[in-house]
Residue frames as qw, qx, qy, qz and C-alpha x, y, z in Angstrom:
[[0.837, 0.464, -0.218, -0.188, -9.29, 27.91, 17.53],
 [0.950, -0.046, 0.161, 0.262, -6.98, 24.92, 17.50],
 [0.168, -0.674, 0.565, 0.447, -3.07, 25.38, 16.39],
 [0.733, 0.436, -0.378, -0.361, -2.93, 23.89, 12.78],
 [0.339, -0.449, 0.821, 0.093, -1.07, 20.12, 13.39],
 [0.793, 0.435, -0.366, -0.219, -0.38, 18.88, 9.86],
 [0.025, -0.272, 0.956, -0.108, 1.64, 15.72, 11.46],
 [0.881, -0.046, -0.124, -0.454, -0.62, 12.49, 11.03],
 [0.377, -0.372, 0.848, 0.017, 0.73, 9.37, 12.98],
 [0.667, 0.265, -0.535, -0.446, 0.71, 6.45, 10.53],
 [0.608, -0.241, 0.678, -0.335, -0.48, 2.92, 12.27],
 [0.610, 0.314, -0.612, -0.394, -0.26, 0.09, 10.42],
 [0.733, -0.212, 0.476, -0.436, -2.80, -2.35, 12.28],
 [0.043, -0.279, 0.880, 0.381, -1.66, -5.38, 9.96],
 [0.243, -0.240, -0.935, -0.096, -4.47, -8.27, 9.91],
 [0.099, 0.180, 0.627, -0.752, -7.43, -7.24, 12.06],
 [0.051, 0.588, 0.803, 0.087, -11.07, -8.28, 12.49],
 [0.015, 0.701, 0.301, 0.646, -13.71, -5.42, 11.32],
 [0.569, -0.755, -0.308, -0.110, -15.26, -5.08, 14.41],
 [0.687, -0.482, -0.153, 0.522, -11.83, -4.55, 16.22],
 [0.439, 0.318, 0.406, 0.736, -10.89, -2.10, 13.63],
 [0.227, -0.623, -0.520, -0.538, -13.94, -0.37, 14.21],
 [0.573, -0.764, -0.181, 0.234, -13.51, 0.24, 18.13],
 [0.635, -0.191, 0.068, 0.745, -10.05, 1.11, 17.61],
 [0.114, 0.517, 0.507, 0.681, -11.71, 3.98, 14.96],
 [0.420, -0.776, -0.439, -0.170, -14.40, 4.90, 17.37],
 [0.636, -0.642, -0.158, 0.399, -11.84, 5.47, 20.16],
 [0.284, -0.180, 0.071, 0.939, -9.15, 7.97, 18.46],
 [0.076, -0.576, -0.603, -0.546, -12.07, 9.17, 16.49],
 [0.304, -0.926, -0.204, -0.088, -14.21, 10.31, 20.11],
 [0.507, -0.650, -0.107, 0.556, -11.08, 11.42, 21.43],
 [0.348, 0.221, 0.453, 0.791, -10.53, 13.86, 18.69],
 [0.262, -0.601, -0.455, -0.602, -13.79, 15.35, 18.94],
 [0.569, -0.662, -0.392, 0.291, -13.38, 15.26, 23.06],
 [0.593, -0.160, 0.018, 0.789, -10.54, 17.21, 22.53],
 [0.055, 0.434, 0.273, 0.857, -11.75, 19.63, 19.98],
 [0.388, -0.768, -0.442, -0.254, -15.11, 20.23, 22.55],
 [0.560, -0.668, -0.274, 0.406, -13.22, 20.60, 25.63],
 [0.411, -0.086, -0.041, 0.907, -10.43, 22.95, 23.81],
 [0.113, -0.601, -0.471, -0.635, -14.25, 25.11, 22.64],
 [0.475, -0.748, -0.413, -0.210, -15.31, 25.21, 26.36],
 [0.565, -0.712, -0.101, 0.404, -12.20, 26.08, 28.14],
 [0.262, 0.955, -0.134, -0.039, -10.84, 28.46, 25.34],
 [0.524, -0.600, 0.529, 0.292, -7.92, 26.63, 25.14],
 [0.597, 0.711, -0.262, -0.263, -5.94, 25.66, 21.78],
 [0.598, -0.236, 0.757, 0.117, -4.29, 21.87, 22.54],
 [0.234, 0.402, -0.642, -0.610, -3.52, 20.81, 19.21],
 [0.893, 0.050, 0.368, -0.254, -5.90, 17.64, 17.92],
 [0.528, -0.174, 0.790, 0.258, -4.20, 14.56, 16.77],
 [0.815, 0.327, -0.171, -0.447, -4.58, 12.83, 13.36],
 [0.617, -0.308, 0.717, -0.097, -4.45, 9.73, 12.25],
 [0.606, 0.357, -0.639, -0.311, -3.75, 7.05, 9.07],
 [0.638, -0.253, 0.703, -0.187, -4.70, 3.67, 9.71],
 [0.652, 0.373, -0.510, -0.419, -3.89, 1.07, 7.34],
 [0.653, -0.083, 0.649, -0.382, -5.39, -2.31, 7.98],
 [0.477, 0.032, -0.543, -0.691, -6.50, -5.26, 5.96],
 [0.563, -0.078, 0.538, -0.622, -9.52, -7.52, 7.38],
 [0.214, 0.118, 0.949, 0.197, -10.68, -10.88, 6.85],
 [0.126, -0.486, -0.709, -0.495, -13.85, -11.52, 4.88],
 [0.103, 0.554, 0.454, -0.690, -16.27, -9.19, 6.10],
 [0.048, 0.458, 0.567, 0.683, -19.19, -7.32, 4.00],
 [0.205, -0.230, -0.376, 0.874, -20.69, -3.77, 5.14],
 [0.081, 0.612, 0.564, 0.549, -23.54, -1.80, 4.70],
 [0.062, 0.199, -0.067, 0.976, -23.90, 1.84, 5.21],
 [0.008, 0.304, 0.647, -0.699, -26.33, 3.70, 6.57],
 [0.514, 0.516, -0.026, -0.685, -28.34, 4.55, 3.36],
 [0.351, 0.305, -0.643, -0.608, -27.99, 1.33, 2.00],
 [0.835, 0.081, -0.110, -0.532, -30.30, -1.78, 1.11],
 [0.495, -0.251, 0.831, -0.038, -29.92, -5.02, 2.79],
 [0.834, 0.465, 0.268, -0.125, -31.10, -6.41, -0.35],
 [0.319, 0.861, -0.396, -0.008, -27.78, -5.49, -1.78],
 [0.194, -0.452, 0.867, -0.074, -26.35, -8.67, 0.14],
 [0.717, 0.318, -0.519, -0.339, -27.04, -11.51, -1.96],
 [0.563, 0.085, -0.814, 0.113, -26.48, -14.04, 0.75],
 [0.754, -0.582, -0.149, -0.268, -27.96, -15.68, 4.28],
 [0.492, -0.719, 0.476, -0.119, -26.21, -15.96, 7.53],
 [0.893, -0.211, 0.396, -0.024, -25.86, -19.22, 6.75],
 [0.765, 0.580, 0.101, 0.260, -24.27, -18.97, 3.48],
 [0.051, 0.907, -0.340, 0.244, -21.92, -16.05, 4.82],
 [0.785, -0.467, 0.348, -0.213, -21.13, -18.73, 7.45],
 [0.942, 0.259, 0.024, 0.213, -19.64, -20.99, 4.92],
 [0.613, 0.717, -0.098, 0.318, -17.68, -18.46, 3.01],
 [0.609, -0.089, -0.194, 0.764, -15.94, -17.15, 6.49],
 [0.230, 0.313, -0.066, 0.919, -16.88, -14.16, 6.11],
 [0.149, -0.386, -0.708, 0.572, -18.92, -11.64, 8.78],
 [0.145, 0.553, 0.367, 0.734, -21.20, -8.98, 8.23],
 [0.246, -0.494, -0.462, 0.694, -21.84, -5.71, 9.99],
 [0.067, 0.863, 0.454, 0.213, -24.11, -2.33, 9.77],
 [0.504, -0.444, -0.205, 0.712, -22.20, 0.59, 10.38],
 [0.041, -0.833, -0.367, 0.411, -22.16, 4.62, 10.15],
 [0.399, -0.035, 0.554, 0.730, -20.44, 5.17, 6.87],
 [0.587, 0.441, -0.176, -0.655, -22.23, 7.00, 4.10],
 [0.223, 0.069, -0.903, -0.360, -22.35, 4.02, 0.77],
 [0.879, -0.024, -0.226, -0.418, -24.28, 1.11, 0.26],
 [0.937, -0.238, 0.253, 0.019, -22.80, -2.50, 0.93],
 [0.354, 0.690, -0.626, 0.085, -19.02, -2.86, 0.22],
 [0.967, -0.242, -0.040, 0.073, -16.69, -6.13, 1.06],
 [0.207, -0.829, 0.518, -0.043, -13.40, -6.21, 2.84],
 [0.964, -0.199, 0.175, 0.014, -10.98, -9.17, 2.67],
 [0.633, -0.500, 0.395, 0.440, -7.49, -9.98, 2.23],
 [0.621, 0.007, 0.260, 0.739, -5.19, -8.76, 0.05],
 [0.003, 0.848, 0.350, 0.398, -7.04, -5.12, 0.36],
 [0.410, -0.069, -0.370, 0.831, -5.60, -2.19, 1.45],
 [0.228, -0.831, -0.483, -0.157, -7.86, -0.48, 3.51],
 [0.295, 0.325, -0.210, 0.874, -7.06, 3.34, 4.59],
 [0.343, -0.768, -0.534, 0.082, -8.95, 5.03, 7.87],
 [0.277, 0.386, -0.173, 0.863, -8.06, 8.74, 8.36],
 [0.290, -0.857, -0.424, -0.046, -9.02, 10.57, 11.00],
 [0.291, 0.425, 0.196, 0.835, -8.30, 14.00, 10.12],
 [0.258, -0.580, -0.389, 0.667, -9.34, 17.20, 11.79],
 [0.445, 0.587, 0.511, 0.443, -10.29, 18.69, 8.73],
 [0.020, -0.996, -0.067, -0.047, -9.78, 21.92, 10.83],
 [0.490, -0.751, 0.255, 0.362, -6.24, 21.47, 10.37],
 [0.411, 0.136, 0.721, 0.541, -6.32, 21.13, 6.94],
 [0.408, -0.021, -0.302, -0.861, -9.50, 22.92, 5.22],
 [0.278, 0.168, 0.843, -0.429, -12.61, 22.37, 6.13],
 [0.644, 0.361, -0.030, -0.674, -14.37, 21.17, 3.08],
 [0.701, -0.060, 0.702, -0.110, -15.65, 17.35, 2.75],
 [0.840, 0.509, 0.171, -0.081, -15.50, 17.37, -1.00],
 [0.338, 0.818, -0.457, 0.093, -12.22, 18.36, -1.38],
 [0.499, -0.363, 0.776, -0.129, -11.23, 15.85, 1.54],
 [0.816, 0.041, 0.574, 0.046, -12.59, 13.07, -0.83],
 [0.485, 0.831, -0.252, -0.106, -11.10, 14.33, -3.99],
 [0.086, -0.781, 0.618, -0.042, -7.63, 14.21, -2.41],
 [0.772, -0.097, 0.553, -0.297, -8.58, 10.80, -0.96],
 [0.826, 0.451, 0.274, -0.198, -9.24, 9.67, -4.52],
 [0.242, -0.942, 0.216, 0.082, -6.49, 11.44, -5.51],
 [0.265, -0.695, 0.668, 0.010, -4.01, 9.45, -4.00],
 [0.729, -0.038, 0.680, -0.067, -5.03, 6.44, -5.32],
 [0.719, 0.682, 0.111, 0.069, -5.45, 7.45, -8.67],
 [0.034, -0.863, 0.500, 0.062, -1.66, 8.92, -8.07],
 [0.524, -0.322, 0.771, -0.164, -0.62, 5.71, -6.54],
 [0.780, 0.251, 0.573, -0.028, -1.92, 3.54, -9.38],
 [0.633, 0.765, -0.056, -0.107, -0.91, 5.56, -11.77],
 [0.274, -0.715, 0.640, 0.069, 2.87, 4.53, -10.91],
 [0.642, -0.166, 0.716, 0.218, 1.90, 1.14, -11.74],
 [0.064, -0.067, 0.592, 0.801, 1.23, 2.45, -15.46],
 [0.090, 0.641, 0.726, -0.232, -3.10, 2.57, -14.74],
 [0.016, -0.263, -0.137, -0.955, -5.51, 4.83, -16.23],
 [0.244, -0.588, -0.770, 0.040, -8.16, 5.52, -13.98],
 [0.123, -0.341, 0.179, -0.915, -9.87, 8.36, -12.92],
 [0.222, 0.173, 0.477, -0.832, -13.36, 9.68, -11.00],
 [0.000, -0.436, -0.820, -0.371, -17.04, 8.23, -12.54],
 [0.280, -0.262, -0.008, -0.923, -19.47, 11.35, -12.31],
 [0.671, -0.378, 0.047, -0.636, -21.90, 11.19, -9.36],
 [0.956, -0.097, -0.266, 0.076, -19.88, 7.65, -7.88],
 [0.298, -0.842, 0.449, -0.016, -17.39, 8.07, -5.20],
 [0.775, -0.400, 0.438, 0.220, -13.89, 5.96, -5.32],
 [0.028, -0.583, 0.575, 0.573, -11.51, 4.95, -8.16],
 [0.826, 0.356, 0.250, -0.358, -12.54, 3.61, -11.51],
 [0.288, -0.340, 0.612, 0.653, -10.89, 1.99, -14.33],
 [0.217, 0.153, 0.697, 0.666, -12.35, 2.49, -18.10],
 [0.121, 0.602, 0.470, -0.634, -14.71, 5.01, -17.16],
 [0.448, 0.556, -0.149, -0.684, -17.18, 6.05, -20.10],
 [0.230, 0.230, -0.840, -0.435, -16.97, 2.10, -21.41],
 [0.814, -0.199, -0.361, -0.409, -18.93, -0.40, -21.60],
 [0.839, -0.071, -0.471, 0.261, -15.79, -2.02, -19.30],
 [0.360, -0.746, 0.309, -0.467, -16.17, 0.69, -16.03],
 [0.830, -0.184, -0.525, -0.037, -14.63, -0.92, -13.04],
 [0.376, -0.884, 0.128, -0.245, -14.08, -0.33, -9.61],
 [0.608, 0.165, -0.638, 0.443, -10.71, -0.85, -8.23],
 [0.198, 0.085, -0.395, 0.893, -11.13, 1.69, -5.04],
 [0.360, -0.584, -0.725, -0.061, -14.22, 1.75, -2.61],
 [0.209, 0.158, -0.430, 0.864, -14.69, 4.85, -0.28],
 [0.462, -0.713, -0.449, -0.278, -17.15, 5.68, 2.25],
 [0.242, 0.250, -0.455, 0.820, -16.38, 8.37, 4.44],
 [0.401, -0.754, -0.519, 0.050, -18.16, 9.75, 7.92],
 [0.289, 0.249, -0.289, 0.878, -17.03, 13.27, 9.38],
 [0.321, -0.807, -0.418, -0.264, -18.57, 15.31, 12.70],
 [0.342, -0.869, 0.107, 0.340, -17.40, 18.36, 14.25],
 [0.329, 0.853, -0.402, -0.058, -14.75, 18.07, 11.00],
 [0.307, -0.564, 0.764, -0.059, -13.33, 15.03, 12.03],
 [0.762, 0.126, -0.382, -0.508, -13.75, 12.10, 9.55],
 [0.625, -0.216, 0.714, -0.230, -13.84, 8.47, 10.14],
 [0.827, 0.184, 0.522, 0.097, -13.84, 5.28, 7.94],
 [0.079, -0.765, 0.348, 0.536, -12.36, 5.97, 4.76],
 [0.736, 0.465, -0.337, -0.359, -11.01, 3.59, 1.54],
 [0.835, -0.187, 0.515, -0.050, -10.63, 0.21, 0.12],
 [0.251, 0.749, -0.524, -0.318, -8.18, -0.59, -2.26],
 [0.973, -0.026, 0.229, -0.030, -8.28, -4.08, -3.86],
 [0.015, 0.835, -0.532, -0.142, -5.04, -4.90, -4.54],
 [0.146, 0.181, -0.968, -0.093, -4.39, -9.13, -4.57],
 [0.521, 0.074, 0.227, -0.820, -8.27, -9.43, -4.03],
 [0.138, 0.142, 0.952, 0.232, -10.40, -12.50, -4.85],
 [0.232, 0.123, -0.205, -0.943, -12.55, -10.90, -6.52],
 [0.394, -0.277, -0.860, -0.169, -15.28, -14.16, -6.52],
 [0.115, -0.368, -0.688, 0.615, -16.37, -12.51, -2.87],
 [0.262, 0.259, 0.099, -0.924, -18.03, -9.34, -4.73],
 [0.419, -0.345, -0.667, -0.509, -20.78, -11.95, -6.97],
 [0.236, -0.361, -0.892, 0.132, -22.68, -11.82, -3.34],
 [0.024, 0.704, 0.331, -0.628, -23.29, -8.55, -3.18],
 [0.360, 0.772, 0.139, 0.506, -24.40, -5.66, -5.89],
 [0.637, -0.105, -0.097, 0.757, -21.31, -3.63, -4.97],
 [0.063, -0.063, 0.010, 0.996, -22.10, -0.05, -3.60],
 [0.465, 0.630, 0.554, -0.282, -25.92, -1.06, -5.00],
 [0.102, -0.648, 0.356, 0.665, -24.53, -0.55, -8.37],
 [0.877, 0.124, 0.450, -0.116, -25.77, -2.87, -10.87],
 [0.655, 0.755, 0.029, 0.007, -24.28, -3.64, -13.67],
 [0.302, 0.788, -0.487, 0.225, -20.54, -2.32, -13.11],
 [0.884, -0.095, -0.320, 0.328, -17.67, -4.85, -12.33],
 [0.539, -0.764, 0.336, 0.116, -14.94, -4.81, -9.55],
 [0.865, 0.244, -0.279, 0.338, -11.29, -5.57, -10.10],
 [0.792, -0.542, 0.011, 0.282, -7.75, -5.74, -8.89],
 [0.021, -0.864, 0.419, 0.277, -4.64, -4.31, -8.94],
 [0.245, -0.364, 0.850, 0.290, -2.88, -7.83, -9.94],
 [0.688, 0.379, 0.600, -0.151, -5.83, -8.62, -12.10],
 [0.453, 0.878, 0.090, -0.125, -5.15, -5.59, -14.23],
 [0.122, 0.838, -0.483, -0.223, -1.51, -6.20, -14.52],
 [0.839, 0.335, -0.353, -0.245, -1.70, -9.35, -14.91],
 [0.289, 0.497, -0.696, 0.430, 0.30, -10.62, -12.22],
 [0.613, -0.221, -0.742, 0.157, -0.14, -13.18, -9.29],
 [0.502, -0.720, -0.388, 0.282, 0.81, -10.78, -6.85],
 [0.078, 0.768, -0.162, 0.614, 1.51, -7.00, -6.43],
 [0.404, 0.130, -0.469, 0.775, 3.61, -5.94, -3.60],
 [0.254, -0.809, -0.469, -0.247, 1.12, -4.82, -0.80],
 [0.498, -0.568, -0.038, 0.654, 4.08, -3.02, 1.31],
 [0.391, -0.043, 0.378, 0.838, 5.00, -1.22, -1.74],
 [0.198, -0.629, -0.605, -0.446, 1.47, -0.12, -2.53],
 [0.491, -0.675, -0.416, 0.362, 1.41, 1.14, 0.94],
 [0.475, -0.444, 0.106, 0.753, 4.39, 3.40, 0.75],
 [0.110, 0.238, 0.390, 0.883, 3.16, 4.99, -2.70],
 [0.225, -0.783, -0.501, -0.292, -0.27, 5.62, -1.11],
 [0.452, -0.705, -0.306, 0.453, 1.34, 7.01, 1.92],
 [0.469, -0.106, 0.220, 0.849, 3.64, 9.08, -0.09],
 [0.122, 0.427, 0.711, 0.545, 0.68, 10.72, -2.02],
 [0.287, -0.786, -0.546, -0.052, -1.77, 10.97, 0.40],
 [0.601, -0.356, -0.203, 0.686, 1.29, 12.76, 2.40],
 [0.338, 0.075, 0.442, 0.827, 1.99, 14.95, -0.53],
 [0.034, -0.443, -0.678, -0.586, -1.48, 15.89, -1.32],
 [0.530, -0.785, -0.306, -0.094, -2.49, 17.02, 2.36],
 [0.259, 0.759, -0.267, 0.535, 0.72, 18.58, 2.83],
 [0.785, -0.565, 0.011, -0.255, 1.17, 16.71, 5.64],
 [0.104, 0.475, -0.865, 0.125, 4.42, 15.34, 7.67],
 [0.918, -0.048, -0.349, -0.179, 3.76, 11.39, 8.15],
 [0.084, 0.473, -0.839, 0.256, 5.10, 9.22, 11.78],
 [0.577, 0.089, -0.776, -0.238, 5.04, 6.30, 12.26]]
């Protein structure tokens, strides 16, 4: 068995296209899982890495691996206008949209250096965001049987601030959450968010009424959380 290594290096990829995002993922991701195989076959016990990536990507709209291209509400050509790209990829969810002023989070955790149970990994996940927002004076919690973060759960005026869609194999996850934070929020009419009908999206500066929310500062309370919550030391 591995040596526990709660240290997680924190990478903060600034701007960056999905797709590049996505390789970058892929690569610490297999080498994690190389690592963990080879330390199985030669009985050896090299610690495995982790990893926080926080990124935000231009327009771009996703769709899981269980969800319904019907769930994008636009044509190549129309995406084409807006800028924005679209890609299929190995997430759990449905169809979710990335774009600026969103903090997006990618762990990739060893979950065997932590605990090695995938509901409790997204709990925490959630967690932190629901920590993290609560600072800014938010109630939000968890919507029964809906991953991410919600505000006015049990109204008529649910709404998602916080997207998550997680992959894990051999205990090692991959993709992770989306936090809208200075969001134009006009990008989610093209899609039925998650395949959700019915329930709106919003922002962090929508709900406080403000132009702009500090996305460095947002950072540093998620990191602090997430830190906190996974008992983890954080380097940069």
């Amino acid at each position: 068995m591995n040596n526990m290594n709660k240290t997680v290096q924190l990478r903060d990829l600034g701007s960056l296209d999905y797709k590049a995002a996505w390789e970058y993922q892929e690569e610490l991701f297999k080498s994690v899982v190389d690592l963990k195989i080879k330390n199985r076959r030669e009985e050896t016990a090299i610690p495995t890495p982790n990893y926080l990536l926080l990124v935000e990507h231009p327009h771009v709209y996703t769709l899981g691996k269980s969800g319904d291209l019907e769930n994008l509400l636009l044509s190549e050509k129309q995406l084409e206008a807006k800028g924005a790209t679209f890609y299929k990829i190995n997430r759990g969810g449905d169809i979710t949209y990335h774009g600026p002023g969103q903090i997006v989070g990618y762990p990739i955790l060893d979950l065997e250096n932590f605990f090695t149970d995938i509901h409790k990994y997204l709990r925490l996940l959630e967690e932190s965001i629901i920590l993290t927002l609560q600072e800014y004076g938010l109630e939000c919690g968890r919507s029964e049987g809906e991953t991410g973060v919600w505000l006015g759960v049990g109204t008529p005026f649910a709404r998602k601030i916080c997207a998550m869609g997680v992959r894990a194999s051999r205990w090692v996850t991959m993709h992770g959450f989306a936090l809208n934070v200075n969001v134009d929020l006009g990008y989610f009419d093209n899609i039925i968010p998650c395949g959700i009908r019915g329930k709106a999206v919003t922002s962090l500066n929508v709900e406080l009424n403000v132009d702009n929310v500090d996305e460095q500062e947002v950072k540093n309370k998620i990191v602090k959380h997430f830190s906190n919550l996974f008992e983890c030391e954080m380097h940069k």
